[in-house]
C-alpha positions as YAML, in Angstrom:
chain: A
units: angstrom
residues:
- id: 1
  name: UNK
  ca: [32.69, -26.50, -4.63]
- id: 2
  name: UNK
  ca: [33.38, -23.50, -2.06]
- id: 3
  name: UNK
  ca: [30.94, -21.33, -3.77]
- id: 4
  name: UNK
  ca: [28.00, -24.13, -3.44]
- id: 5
  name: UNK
  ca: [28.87, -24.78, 0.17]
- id: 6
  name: UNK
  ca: [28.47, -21.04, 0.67]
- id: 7
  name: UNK
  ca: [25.17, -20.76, -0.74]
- id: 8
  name: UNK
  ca: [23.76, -23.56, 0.72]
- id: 9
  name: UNK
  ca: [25.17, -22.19, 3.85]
- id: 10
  name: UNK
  ca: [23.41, -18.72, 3.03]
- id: 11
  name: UNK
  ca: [20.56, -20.33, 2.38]
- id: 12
  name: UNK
  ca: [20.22, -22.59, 5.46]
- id: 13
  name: UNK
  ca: [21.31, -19.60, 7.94]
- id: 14
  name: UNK
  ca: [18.05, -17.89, 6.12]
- id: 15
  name: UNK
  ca: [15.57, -20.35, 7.03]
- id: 16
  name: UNK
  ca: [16.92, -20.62, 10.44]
- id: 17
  name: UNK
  ca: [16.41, -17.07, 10.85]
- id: 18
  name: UNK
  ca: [13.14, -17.30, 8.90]
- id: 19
  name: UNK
  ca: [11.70, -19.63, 11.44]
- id: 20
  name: UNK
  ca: [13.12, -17.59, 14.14]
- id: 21
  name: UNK
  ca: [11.00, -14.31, 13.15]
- id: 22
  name: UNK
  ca: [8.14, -16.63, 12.66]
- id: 23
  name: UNK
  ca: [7.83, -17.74, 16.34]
- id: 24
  name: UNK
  ca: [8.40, -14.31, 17.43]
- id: 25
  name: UNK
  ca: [5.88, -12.75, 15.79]
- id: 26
  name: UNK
  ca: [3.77, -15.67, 15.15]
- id: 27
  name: UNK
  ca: [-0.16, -14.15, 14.78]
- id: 28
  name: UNK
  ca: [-2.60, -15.81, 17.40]
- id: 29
  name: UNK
  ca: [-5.39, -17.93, 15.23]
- id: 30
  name: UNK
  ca: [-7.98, -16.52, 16.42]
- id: 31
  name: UNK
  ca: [-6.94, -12.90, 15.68]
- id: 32
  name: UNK
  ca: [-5.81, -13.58, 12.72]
- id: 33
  name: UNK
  ca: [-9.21, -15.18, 11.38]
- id: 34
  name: UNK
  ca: [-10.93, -12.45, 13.09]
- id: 35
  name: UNK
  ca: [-8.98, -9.60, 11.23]
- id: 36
  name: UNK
  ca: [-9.24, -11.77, 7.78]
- id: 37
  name: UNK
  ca: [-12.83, -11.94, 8.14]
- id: 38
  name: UNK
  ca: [-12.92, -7.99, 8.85]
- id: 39
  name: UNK
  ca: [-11.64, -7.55, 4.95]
- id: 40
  name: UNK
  ca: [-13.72, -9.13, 2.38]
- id: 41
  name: UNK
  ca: [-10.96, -8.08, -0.25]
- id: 42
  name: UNK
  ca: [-8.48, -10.58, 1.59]
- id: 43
  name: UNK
  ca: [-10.86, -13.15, 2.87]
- id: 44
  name: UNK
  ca: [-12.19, -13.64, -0.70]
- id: 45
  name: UNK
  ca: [-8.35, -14.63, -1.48]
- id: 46
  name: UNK
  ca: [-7.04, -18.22, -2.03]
- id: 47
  name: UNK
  ca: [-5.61, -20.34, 0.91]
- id: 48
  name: UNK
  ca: [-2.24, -20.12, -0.16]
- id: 49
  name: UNK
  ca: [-2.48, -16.63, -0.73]
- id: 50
  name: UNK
  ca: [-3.45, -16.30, 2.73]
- id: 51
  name: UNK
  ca: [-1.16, -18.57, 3.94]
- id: 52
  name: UNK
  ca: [1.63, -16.61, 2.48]
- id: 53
  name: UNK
  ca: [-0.14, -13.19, 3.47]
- id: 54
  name: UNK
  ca: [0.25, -14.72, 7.31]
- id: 55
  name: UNK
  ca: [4.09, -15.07, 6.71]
- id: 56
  name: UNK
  ca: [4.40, -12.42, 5.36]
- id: 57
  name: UNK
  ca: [2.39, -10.10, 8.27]
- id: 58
  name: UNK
  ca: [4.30, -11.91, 10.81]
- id: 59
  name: UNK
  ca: [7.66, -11.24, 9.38]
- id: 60
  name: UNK
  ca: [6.61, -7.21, 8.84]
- id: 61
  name: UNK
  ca: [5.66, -7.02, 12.57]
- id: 62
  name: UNK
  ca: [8.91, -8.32, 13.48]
- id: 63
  name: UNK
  ca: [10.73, -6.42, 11.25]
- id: 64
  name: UNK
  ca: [8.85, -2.89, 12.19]
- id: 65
  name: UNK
  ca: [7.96, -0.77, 15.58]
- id: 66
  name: UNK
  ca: [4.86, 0.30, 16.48]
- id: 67
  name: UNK
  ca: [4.20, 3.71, 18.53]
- id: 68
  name: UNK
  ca: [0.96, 5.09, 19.35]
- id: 69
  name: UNK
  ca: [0.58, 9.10, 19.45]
- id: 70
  name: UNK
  ca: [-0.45, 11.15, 22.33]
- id: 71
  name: UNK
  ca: [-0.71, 8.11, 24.69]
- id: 72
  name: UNK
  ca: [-3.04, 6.28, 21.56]
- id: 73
  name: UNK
  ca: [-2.63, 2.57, 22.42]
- id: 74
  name: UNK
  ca: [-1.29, 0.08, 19.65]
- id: 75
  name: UNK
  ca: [-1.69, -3.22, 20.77]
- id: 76
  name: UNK
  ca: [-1.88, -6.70, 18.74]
- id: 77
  name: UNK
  ca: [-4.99, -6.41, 16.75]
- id: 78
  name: UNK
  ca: [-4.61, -2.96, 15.42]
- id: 79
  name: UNK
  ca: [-0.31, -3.84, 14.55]
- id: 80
  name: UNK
  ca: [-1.61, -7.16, 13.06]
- id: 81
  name: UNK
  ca: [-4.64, -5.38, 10.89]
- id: 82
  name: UNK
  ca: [-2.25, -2.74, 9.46]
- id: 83
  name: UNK
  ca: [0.91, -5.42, 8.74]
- id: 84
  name: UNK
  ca: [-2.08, -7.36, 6.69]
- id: 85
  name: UNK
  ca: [-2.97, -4.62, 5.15]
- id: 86
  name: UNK
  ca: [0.55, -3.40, 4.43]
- id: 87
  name: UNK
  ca: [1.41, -6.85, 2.95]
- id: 88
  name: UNK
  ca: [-0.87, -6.93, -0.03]
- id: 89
  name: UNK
  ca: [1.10, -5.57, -2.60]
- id: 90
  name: UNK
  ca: [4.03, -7.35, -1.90]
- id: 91
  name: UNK
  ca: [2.09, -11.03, -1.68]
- id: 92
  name: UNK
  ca: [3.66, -12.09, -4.97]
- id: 93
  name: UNK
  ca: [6.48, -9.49, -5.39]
- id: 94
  name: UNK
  ca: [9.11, -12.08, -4.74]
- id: 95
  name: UNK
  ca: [8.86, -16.51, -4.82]
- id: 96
  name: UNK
  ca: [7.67, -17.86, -2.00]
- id: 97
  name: UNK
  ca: [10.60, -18.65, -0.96]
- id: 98
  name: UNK
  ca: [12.09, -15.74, -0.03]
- id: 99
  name: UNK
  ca: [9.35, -13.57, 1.92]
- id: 100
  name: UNK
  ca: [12.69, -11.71, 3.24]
- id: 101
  name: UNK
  ca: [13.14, -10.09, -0.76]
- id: 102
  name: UNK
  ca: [9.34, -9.30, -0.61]
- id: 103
  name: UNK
  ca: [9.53, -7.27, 2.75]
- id: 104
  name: UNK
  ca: [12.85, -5.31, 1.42]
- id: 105
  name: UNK
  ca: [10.86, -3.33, -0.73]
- id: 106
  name: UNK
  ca: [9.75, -1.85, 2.80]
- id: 107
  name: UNK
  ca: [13.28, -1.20, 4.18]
- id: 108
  name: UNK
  ca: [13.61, 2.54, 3.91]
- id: 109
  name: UNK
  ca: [11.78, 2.90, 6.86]
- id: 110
  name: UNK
  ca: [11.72, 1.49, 10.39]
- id: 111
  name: UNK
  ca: [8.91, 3.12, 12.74]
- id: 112
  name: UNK
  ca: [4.96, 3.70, 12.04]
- id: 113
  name: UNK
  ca: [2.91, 5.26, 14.42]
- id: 114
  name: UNK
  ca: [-0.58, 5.36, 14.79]
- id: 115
  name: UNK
  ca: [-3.24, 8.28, 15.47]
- id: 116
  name: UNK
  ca: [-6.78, 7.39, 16.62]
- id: 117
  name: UNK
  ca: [-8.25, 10.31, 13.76]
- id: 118
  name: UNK
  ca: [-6.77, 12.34, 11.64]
- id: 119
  name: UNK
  ca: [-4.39, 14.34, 11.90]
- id: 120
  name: UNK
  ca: [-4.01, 18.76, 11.57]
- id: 121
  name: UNK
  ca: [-0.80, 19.07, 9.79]
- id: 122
  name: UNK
  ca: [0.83, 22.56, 9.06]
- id: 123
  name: UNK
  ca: [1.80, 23.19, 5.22]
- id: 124
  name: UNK
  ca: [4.17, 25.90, 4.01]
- id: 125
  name: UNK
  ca: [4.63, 26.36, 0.37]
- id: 126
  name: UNK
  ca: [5.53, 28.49, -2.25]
- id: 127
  name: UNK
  ca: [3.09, 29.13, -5.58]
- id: 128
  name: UNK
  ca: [4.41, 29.51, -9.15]
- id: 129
  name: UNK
  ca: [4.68, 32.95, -9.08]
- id: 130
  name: UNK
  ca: [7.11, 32.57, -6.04]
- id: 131
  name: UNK
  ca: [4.34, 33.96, -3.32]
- id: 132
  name: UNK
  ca: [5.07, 32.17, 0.34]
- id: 133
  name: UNK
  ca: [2.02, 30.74, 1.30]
- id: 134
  name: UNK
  ca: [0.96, 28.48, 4.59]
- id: 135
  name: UNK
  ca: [-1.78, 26.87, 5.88]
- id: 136
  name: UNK
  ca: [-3.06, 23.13, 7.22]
- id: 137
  name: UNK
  ca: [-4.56, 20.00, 6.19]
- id: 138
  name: UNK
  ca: [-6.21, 17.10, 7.38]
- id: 139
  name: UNK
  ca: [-4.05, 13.64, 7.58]
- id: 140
  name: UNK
  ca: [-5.22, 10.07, 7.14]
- id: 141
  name: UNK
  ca: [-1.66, 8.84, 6.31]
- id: 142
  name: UNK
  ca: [1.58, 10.25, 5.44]
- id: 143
  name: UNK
  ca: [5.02, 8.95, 4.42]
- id: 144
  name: UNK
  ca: [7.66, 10.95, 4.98]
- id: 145
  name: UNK
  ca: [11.20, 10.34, 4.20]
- id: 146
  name: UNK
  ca: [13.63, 8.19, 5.73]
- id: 147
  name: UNK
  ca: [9.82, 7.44, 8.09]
- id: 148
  name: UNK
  ca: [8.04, 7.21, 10.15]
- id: 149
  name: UNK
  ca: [5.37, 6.31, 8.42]
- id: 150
  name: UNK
  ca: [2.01, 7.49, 10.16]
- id: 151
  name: UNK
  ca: [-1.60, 6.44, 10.30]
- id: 152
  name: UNK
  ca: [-5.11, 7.35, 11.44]
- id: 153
  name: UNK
  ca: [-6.43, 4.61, 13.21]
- id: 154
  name: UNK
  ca: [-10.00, 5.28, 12.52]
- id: 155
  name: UNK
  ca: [-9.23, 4.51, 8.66]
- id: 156
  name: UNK
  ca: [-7.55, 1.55, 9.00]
- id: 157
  name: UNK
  ca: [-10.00, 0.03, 11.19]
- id: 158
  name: UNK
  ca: [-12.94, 0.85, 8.90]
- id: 159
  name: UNK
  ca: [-11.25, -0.58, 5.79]
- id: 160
  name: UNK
  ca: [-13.93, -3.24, 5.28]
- id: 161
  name: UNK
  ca: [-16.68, -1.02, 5.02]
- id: 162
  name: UNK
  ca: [-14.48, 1.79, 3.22]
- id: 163
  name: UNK
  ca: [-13.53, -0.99, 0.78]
- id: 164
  name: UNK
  ca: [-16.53, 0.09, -1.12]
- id: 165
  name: UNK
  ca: [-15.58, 2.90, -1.74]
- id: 166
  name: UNK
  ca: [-12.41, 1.66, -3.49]
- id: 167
  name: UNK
  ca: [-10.26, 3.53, -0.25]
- id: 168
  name: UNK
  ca: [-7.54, 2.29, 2.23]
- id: 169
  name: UNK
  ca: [-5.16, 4.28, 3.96]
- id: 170
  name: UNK
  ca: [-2.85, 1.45, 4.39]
- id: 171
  name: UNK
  ca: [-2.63, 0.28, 0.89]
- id: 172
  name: UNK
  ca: [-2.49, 4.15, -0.03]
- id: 173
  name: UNK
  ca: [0.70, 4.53, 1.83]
- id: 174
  name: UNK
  ca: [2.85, 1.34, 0.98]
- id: 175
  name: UNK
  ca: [1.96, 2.20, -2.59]
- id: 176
  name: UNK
  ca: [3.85, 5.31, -1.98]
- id: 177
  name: UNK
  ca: [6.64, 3.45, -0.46]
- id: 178
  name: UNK
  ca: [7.30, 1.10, -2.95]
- id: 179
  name: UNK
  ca: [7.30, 3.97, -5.77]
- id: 180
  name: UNK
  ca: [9.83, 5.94, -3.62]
- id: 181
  name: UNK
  ca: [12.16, 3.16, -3.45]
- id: 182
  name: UNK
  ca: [14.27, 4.79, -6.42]
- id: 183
  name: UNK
  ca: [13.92, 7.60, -5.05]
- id: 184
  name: UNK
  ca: [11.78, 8.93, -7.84]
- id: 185
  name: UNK
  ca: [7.97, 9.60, -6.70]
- id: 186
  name: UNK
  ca: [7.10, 9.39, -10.45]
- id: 187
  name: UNK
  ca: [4.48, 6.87, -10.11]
- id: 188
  name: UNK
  ca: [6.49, 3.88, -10.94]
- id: 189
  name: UNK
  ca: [8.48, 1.53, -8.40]
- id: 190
  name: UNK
  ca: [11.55, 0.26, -9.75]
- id: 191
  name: UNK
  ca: [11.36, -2.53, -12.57]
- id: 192
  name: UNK
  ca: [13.18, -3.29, -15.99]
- id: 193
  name: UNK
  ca: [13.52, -0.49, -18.71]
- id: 194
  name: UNK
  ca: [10.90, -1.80, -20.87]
- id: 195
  name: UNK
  ca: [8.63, -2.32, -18.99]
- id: 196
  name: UNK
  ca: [9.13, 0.97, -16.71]
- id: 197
  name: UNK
  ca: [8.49, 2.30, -20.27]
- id: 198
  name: UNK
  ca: [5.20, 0.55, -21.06]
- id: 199
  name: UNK
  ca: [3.87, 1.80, -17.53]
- id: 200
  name: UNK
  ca: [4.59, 5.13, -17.55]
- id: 201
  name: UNK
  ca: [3.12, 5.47, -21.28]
- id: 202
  name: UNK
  ca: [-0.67, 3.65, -19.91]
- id: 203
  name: UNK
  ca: [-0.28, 5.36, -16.57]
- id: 204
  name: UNK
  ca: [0.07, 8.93, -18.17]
- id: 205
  name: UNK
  ca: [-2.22, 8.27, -20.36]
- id: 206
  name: UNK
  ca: [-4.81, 7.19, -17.69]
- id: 207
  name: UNK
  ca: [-3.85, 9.77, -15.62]
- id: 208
  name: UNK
  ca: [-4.81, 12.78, -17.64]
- id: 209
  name: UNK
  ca: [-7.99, 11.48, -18.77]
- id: 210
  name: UNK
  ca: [-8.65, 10.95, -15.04]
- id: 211
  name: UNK
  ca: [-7.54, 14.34, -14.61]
- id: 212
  name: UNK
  ca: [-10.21, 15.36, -16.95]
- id: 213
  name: UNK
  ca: [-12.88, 12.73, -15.77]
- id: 214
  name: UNK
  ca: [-12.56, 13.96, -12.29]
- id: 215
  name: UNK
  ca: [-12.65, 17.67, -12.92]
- id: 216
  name: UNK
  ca: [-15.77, 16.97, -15.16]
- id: 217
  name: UNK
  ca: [-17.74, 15.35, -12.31]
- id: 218
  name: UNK
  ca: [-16.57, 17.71, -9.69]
- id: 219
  name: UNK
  ca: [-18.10, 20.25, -11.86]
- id: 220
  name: UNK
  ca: [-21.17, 18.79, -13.47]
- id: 221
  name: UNK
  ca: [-21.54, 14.86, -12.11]
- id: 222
  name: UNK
  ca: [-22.89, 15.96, -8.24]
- id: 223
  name: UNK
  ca: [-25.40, 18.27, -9.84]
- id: 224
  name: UNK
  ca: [-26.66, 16.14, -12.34]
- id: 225
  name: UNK
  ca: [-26.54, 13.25, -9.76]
- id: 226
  name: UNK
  ca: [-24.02, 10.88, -12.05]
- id: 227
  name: UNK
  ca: [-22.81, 8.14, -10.82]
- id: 228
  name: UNK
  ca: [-18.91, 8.98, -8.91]
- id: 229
  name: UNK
  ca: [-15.65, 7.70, -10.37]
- id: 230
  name: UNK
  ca: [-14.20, 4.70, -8.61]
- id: 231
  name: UNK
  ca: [-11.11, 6.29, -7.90]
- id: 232
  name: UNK
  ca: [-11.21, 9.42, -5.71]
- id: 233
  name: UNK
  ca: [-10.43, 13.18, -6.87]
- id: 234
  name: UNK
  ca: [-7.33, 13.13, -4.62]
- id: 235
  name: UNK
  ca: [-5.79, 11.36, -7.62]
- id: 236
  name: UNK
  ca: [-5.97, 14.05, -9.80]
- id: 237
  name: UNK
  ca: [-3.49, 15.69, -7.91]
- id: 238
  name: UNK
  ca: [-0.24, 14.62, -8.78]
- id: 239
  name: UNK
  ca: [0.79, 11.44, -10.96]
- id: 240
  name: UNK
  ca: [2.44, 9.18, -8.18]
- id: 241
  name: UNK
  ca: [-0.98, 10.32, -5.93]
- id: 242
  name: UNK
  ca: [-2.83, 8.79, -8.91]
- id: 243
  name: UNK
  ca: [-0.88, 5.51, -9.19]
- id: 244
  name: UNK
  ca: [-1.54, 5.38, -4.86]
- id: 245
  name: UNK
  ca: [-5.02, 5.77, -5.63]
- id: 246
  name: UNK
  ca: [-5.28, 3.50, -8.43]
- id: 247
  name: UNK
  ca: [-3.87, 0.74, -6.58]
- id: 248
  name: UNK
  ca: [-5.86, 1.21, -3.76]
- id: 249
  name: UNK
  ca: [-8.75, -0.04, -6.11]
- id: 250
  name: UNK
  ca: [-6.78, -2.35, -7.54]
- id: 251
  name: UNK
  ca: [-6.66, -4.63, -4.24]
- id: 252
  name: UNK
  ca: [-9.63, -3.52, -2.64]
- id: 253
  name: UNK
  ca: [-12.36, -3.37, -5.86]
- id: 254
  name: UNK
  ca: [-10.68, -5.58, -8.53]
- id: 255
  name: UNK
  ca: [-13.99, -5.86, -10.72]
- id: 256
  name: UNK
  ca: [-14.74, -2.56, -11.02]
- id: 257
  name: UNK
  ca: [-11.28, -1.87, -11.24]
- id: 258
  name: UNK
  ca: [-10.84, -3.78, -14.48]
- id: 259
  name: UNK
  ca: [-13.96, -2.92, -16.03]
- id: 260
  name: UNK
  ca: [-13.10, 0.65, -15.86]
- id: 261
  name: UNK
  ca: [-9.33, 0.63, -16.04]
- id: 262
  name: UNK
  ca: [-8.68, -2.42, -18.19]
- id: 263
  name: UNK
  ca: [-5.09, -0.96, -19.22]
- id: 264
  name: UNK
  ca: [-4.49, -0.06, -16.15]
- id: 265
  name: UNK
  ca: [-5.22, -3.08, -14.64]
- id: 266
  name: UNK
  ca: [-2.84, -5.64, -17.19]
- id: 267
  name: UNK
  ca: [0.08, -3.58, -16.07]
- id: 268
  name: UNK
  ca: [-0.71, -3.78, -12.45]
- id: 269
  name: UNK
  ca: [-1.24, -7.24, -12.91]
- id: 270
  name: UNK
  ca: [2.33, -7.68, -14.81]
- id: 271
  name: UNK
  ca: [3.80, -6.06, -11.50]
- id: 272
  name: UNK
  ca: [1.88, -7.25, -8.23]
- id: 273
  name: UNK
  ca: [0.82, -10.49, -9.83]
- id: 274
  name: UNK
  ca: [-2.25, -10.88, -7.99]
- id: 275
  name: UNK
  ca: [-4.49, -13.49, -9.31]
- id: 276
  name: UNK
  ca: [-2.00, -14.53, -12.02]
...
């Protein structure tokens, strides 16, 4: 008797607070059809799905801070088009009636910030035959531990168009975050045995004959004019930077996507649930 008291307790303090978040960060109508109809691989989505994409941005904005760099400005239409963004993968990663067990999956980290372009970052690293090397490279998006987690502006706000091209920072990055939430950047977020075992065996698998695809048409495919592979050479770098990429089709070119990565896409489905 205690014990069902308490949950229904637990469960009615939830809501409350629910519906508190909600009206905090509830997204104005307009902007919120506006920045829908800006991504044709979430306005092509189902009500509900939308619906529960809505809930779902609202409770990430409320639950994250915003910072723009070097006096960049972030105010409610670029927060609102990353949290949409941001929300994808997790639109059916819990019931729908707990949004708050969907948006854990994105509580290692509190603070994003935002850069209008990319960004020069300074690398230091040391090659296999133990040689100190340095240099730079050119940021989109980055994750790093513990956060923040940082953006270039100019991507996310050209995700509709870049869609075609099967690329989006946003998506790129959460990916990440949701397969470092075991710590493990193997490619894999956390999930039962078996099936952790199933997905690593397709996602190697794709992997190195993506590896091989890739290198093939960075060598030949430009010169004989070949059509490009949907998923971008970047994935070929590193397993868990394959599984980013990979997803990032996944949401954003789901035809193509399963007509050239059928395996792939079954276990993706099994996981994210999107369209099941």
């Amino acid at each position: 008797m205690i014990q069902s008291w308490w949950r229904q307790w637990r469960t009615s303090r939830r809501q409350v607070q629910l519906q508190s978040a909600l009206q905090r960060r509830a997204i104005d109508e307009a902007l919120w059809h506006a920045t829908v109809a800006s991504l044709p691989f979430v306005a092509c989505l189902p009500l509900a799905d939308l619906k529960r994409l809505r809930v779902l941005a609202s409770l990430f904005l409320d639950d994250k801070e915003f910072s723009g760099a070097q006096g960049f400005e972030v105010d409610d239409a670029k927060a609102v088009m990353v949290a949409v963004q941001a929300c994808l993968p997790i639109l059916h990663i819990a019931p729908p009636d707990r949004p708050d067990l969907a948006l854990a999956w994105y509580d290692s980290f509190l603070g994003l910030v935002l850069h209008a372009g990319e960004v020069r970052a300074l690398r230091e690293w040391i090659d296999e035959d133990g040689i100190a090397h340095s240099g730079s490279e050119d940021l989109t998006g980055e994750m790093l531990e513990g956060g923040p987690l940082m953006l270039a502006w100019s991507d996310v706000q050209d995700a509709g168009i870049s869609a075609n091209e099967a690329y989006n920072v946003v998506i790129h990055e959460f990916i990440h975050v949701m397969d470092l939430r075991d710590g493990q950047p193997d490619g894999c977020p956390p999930m039962p045995s078996e099936q952790r075992r199933q997905w690593l065996t397709v996602l190697q698998a794709e992997y190195e004959h993506f590896v091989e695809a890739s290198a093939s048409w960075q060598r030949f495919g430009r010169l004989q004019g070949t059509s490009q592979p949907l998923l971008d050479h970047y994935g070929s770098t590193a397993i868990d930077e394959f599984f980013a990429v990979a997803a990032e089709a996944y949401f954003v070119q789901r035809e193509r996507f399963a007509q050239e990565h059928p395996a792939l896409m079954r276990e993706f489905d099994g996981f994210f649930r999107l369209g099941i």
